[in-house]
DRENFILUM-278945 format. One line per 8 residues: number of its first residue (from 1); for each residue x, y, z of C-alpha. Coordinates in nm, 4 decimals. Example, Ala and Ser with C-alpha at 12.3 -4.5 7.8 and 13.67 -1.06 7.14 Angstrom:
1) 1.2300/-0.4500/0.7800  1.3670/-0.1060/0.7140 .
//
This chain:
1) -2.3981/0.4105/-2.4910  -2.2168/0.1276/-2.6036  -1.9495/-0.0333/-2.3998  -1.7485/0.0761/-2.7101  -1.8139/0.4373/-2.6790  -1.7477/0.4219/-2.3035  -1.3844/0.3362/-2.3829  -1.3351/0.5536/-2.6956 .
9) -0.9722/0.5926/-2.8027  -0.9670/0.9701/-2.7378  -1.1584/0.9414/-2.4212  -1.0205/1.0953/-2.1031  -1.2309/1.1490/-1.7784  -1.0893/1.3523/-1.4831  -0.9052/1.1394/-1.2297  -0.7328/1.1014/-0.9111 .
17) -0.4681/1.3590/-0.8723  -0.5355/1.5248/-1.2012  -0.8339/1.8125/-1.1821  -0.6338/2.1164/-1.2555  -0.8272/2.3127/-0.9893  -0.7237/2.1283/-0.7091  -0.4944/2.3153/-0.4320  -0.1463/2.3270/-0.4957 .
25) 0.1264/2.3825/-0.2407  0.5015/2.4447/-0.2387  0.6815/2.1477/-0.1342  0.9161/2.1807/0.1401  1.1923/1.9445/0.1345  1.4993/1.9501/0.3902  1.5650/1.8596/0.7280  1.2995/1.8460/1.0240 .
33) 1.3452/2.1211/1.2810  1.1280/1.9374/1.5316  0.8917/1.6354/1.4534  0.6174/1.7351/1.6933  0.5530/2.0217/1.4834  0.7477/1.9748/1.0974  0.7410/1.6136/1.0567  0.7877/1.4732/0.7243 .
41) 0.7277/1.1187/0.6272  0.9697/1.1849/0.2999  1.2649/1.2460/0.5720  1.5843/0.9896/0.4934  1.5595/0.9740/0.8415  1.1809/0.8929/0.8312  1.2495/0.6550/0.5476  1.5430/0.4648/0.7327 .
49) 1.3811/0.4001/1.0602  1.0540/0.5618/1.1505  1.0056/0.3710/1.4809  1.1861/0.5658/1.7307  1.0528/0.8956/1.5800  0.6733/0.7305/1.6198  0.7661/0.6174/1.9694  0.8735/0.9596/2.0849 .
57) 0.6260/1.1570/1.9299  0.3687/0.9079/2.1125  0.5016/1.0172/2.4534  0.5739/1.3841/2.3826  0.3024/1.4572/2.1272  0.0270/1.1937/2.0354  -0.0753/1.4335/1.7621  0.2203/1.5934/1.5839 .
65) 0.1629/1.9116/1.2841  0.3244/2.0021/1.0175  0.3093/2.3346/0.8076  0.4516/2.0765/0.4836  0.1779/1.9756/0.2218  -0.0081/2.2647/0.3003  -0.0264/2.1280/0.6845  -0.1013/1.8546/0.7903 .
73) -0.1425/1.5934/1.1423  0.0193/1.2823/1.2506  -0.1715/1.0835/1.5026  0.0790/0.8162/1.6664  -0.1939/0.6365/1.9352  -0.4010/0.3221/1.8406  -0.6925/0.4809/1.9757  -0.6700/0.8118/1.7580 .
81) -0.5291/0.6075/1.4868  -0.8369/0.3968/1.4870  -1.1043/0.6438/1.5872  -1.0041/0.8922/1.2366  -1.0192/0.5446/1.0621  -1.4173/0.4944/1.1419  -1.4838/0.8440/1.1455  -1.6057/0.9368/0.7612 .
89) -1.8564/1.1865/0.8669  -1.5553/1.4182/1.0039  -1.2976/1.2589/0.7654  -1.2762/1.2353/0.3805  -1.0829/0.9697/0.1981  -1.0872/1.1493/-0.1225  -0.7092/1.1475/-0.1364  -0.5399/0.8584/0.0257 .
97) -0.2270/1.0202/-0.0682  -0.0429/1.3030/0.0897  0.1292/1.5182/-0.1098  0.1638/1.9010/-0.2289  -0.1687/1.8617/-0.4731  -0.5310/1.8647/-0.2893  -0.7539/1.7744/-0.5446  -1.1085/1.8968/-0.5404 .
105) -1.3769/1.8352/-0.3177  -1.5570/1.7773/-0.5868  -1.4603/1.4423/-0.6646  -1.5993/1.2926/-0.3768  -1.7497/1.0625/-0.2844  -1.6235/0.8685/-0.5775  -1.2471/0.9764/-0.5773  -1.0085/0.8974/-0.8469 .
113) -0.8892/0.5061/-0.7015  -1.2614/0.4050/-0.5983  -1.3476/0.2264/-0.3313  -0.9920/0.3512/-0.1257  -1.0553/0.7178/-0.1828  -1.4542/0.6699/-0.1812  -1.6735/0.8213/0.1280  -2.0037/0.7118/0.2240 .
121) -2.2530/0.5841/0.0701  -2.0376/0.5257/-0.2870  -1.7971/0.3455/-0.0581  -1.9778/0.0434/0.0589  -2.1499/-0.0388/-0.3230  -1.8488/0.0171/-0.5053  -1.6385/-0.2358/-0.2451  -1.8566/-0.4529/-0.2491 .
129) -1.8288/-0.5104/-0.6331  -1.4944/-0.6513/-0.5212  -1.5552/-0.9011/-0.3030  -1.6097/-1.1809/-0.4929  -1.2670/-1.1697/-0.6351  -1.1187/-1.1822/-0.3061  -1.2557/-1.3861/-0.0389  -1.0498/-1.6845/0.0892 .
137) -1.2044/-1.9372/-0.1894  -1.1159/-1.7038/-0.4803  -0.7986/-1.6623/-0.3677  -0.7353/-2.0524/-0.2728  -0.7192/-2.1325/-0.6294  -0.4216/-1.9114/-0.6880  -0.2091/-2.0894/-0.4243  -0.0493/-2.3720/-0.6667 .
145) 0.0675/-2.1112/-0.9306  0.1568/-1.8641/-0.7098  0.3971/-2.1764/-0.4875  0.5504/-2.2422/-0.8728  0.6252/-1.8720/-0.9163  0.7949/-1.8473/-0.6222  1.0067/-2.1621/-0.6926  1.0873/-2.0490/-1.0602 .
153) 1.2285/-1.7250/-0.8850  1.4416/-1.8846/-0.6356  1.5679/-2.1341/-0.9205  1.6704/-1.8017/-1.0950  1.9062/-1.7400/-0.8278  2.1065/-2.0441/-0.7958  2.4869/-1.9990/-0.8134  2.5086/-1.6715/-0.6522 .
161) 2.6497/-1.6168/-0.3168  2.4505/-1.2593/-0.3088  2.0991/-1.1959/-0.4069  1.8734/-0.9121/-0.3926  1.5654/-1.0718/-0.2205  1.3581/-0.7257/-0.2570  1.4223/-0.6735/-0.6425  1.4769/-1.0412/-0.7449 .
169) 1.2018/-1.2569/-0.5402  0.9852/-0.9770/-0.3563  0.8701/-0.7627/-0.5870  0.7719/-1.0460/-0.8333  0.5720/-1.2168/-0.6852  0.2642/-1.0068/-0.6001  0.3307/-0.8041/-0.9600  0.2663/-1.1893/-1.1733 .
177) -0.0427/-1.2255/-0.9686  -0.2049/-0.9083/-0.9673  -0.0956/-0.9179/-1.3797  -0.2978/-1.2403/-1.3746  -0.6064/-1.1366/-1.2012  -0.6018/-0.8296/-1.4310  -0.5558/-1.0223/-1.7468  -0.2750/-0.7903/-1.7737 .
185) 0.1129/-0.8765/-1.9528  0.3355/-1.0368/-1.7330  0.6282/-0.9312/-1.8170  0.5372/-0.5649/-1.7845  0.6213/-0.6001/-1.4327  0.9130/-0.2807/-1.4549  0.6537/-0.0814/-1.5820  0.4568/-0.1565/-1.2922 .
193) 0.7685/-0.0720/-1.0732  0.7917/0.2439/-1.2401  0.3746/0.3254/-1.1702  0.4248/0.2970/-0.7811  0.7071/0.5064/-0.7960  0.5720/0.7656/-0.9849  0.1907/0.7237/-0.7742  0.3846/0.7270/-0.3994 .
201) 0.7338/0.8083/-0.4062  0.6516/1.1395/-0.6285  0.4677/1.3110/-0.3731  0.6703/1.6145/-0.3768  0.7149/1.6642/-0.6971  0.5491/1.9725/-0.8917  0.2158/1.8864/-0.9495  0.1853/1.9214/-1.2991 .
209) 0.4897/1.6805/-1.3183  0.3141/1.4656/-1.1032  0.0103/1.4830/-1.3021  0.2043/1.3727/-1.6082  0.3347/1.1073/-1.4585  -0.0412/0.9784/-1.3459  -0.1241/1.0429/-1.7111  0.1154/0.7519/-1.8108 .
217) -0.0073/0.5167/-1.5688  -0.3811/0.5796/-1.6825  -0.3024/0.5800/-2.0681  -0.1403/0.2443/-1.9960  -0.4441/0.1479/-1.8127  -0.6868/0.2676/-2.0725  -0.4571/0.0558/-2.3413  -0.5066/-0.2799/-2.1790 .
225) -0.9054/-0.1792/-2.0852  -0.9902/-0.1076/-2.4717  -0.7445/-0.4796/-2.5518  -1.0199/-0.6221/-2.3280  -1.3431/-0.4459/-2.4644  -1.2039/-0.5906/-2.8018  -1.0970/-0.9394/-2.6736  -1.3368/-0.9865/-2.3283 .
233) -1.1573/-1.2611/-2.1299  -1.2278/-1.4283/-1.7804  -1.0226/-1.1579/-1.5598  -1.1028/-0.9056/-1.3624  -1.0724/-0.6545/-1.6036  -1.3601/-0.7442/-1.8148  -1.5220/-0.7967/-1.5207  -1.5242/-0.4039/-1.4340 .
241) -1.5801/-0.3492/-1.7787  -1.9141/-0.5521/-1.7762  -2.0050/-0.4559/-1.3991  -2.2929/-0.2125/-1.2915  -2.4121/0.0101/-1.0222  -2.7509/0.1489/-0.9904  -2.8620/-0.0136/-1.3305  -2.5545/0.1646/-1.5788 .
249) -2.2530/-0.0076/-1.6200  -1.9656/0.1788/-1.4398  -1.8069/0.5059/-1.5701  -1.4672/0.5040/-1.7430  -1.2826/0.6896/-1.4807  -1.4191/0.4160/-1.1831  -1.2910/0.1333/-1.4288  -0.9580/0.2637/-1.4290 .
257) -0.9387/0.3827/-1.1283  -1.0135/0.0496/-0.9567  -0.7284/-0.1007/-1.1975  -0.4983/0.1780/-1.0769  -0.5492/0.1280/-0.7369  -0.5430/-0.3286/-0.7633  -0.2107/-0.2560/-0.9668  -0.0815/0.0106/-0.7405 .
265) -0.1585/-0.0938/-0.3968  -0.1888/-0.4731/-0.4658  0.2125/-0.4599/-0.5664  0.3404/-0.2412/-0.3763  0.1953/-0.3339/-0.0171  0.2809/-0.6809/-0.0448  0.6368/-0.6648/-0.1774  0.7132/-0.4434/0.0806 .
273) 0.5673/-0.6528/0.3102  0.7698/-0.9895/0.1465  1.0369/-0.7751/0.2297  1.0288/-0.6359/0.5781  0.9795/-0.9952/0.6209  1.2982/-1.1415/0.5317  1.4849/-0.8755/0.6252  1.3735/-0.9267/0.9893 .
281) 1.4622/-1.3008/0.9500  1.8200/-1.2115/0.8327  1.9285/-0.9910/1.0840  1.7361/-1.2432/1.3539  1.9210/-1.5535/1.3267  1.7234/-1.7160/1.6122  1.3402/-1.6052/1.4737  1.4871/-1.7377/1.1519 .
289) 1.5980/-2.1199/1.2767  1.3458/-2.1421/1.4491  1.1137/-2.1148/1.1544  1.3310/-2.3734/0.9619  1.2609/-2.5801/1.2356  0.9411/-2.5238/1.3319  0.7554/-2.4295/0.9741  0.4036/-2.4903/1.1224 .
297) 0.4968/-2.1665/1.3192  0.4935/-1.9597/1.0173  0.1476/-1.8236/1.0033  0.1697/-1.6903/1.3644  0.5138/-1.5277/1.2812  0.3647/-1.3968/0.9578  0.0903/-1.1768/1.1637  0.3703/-1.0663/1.3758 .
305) 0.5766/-0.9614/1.0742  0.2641/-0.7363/0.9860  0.2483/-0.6131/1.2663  0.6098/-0.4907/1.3524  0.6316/-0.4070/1.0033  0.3610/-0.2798/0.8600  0.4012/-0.1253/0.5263  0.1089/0.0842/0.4709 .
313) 0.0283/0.4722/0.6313  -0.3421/0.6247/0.4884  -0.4079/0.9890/0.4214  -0.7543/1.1283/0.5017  -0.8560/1.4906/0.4603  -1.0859/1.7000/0.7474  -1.3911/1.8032/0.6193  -1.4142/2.0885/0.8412 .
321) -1.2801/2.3140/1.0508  -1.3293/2.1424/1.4144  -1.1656/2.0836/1.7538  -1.0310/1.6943/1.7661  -0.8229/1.5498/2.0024  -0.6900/1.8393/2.1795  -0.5564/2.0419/1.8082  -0.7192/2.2582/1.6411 .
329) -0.8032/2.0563/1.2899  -0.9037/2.3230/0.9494  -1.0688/2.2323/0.6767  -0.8414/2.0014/0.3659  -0.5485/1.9555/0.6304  -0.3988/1.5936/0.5882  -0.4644/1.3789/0.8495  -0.1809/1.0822/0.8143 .
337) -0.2944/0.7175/0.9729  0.0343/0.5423/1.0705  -0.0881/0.2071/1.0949  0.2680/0.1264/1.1846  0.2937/0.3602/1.4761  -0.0488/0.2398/1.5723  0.0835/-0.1015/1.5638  0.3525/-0.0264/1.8074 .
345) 0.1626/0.1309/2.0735  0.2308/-0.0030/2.4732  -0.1305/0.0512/2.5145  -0.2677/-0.1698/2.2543  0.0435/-0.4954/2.2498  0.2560/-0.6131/2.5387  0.6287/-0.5808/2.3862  0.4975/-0.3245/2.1289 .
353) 0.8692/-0.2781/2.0250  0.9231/-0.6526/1.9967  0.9006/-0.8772/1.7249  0.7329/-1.1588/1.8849  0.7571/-1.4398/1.6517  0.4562/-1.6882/1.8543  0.2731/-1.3885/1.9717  -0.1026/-1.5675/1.9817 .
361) -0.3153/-1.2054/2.0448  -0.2346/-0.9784/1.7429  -0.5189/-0.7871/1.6378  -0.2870/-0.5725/1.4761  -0.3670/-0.2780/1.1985  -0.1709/-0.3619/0.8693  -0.4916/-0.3995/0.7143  -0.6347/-0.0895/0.7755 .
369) -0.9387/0.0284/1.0246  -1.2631/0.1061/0.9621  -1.4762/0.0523/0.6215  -1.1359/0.0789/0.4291  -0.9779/-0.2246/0.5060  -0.7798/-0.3845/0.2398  -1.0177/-0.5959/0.0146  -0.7655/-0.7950/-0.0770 .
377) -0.5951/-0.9191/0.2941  -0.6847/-1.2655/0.1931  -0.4912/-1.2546/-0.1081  -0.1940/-1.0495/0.0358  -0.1660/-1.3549/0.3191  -0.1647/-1.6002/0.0713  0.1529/-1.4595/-0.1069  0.3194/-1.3291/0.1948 .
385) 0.3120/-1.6808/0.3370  0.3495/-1.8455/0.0423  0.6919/-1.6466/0.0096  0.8156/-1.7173/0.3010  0.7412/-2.0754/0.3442  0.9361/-2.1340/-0.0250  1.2347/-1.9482/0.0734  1.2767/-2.0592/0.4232 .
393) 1.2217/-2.4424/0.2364  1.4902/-2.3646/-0.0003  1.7258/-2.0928/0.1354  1.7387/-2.1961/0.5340  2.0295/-2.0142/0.5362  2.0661/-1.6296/0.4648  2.2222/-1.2920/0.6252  2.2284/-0.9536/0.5337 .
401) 2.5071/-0.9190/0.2975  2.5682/-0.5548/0.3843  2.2856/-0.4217/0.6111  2.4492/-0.0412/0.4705  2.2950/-0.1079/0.1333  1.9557/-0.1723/0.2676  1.6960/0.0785/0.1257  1.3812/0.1499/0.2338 .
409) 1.1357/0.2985/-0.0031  1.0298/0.6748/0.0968  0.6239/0.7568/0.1965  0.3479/0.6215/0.2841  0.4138/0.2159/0.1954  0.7360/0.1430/0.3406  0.9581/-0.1937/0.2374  1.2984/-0.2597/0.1146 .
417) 1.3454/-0.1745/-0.2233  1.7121/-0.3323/-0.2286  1.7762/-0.6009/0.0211  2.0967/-0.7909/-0.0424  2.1349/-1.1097/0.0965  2.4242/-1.3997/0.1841  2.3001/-1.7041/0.1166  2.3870/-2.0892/0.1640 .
//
């Protein structure tokens, strides 16, 4: 088989969320009754400030249920957080995403957004294809284009009293990059937008609407991967195209799945993180001069800001019926890994509940735990400080314009989506 044939114009290959036979649920959407045992992570109230519901459950209920998405748990300690994380013989990662669709067991241990929904022994070979692309060297050469982009953006924005930092700075920054690496348009950056809002925002949407939207993403996908089987091109793209495991050249569905899940996760995780960022600094006037001041302080502050903030919550799925941490656990429930609430646990950081801008021992989650943790951290440091450094250079001074009409994106990556500032 030709690389050709691989990427046929009529050629579809079962993916992600989309196997028909998976196990469907009725969402449940409304109110929580009680968060130890209905919690929802789609809640307004969930979505506005998740911290104080994290902090209670912790002391009440490490391990909190819900009956939504076909049940599901919500550990809230470090220690269970972290012990799920390195537990894959227990623990599936076929879907990273919880929602009312379970696809099949099937799929595994590839999963349909290899290596993050990839179990043992697929897992490790199929990560490590990815390496290269993203160790600290790699992603040193994008720093001087990446420090323009973010200078072009904040030029965009001169003359305006109010800007939207999440919609107008954020969110471009990791999208031009990740576009880049993927030899991908540009200036198809709304699409983008629209392809993490369908992939983690729709989560409770029916799930053959849900698969339709997935459909678009991958169509898109499988557009730009035949552009590049035509027109090969130093990018990570062709790369995957041209890449093998055990001696065959990787299957359609893996190409694009990978793609999915560098577009996807790569954005998302990172604007939200941009974000979180600058929000903190504009409703903490002293964190924020003292960073003017004191630039050389940024990196420390930046680990903090992951910390407190953390954007990103993993799904995993029990394998089995079992006994774990004091709750009964059945087979396919959703286990949810709050890396925030992890993060914000007395028994892992003095002043959990404190943003500690110089705080020098942070061996904080944001990353992920365990044989999933992000490939790409180098890369997602690189632009969050990178971000930071230009607008604190060129905006010292900023507040929330209206902290009302800040809004948080819903589910399981967590950042401003609007985030009007005052500036000058």
């Amino acid at each position: 088989m030709t690389v050709d044939d691989r990427f046929a114009e009529d050629h579809r290959e079962p993916r992600g969320d989309a196997p028909l036979q998976g196990t469907r649920t009725e969402p449940v959407i409304g109110p929580v009754s009680d968060w130890t045992t209905d919690f929802s992570h789609m809640e307004p109230e969930w979505t506005a400030d998740p911290y104080p519901i994290q902090d209670d459950l912790r002391r009440r209920c490490p391990i909190a249920h819900t009956g939504r998405f076909g049940g599901g748990w919500l550990p809230t300690r470090y220690e269970d957080v972290a012990a799920i994380a390195y537990d894959t013989e227990r623990f599936s990662s076929r879907s990273v995403v919880m929602s009312n669709f379970r696809p099949p067991r099937e799929i595994a241990p590839v999963g349909g957004v290899p290596p993050i929904s990839s179990d043992p022994p697929f897992h490790h070979d199929a990560r490590k294809l990815l390496l290269p692309a993203f160790t600290r060297t790699a992603v040193a050469k994008r720093e001087a284009e990446t420090r323009a982009l973010c200078h072009e953006l904040i030029d965009a924005l001169e003359g305006r009293d109010v800007v939207d930092a999440a919609r107008d700075y954020a969110q471009h920054i990791p999208a031009r990059v990740i576009a880049d690496m993927l030899g991908f348009p540009t200036d198809d950056g709304p699409r983008f937008r629209e392809f993490i809002e369908n992939t983690l925002e729709g989560v409770n949407l029916p799930p053959e609407e849900r698969i339709e939207r997935m459909d678009k993403v991958f169509d898109y996908l499988f557009k730009q991967i035949r552009d590049h089987v035509a027109h090969p091109r130093d990018d990570l793209t062709t790369y995957l195209i041209e890449a093998e495991l055990y001696g065959r050249k990787l299957e359609p569905s893996h190409v694009a799945g990978t793609i999915a899940l560098l577009l996807i996760a790569g954005i998302d995780t990172t604007w939200s993180a941009i974000g979180a960022s600058l929000w903190h600094l504009a409703r903490t006037p002293a964190d924020r001069e003292r960073l003017v001041a004191e630039p050389e302080l940024l990196p420390t502050a930046m680990e903090e800001f992951l910390r407190a903030y953390a954007p990103v919550t993993m799904a995993r799925m029990v394998k089995e019926d079992m006994r774990w941490g004091g709750v009964d656990m059945k087979a396919d429930d959703w286990v949810l890994l709050s890396f925030p609430a992890a993060n914000r646990d007395p028994a892992q950081f003095d002043r959990a509940d404190e943003v500690v801008i110089d705080r020098e021992v942070n061996r904080h989650a944001a990353f992920g735990l365990g044989i999933h943790r992000c490939v790409g951290s180098h890369l997602a440091r690189m632009e969050l400080r990178l971000a930071l450094e230009v607008w604190l250079e060129r905006v010292p001074v900023f507040e929330l314009a209206d902290p009302a009409a800040v809004h948080w994106a819903p589910g399981q990556v967590r950042g401003p989506r609007t985030l009007p500032l005052r500036v000058g």
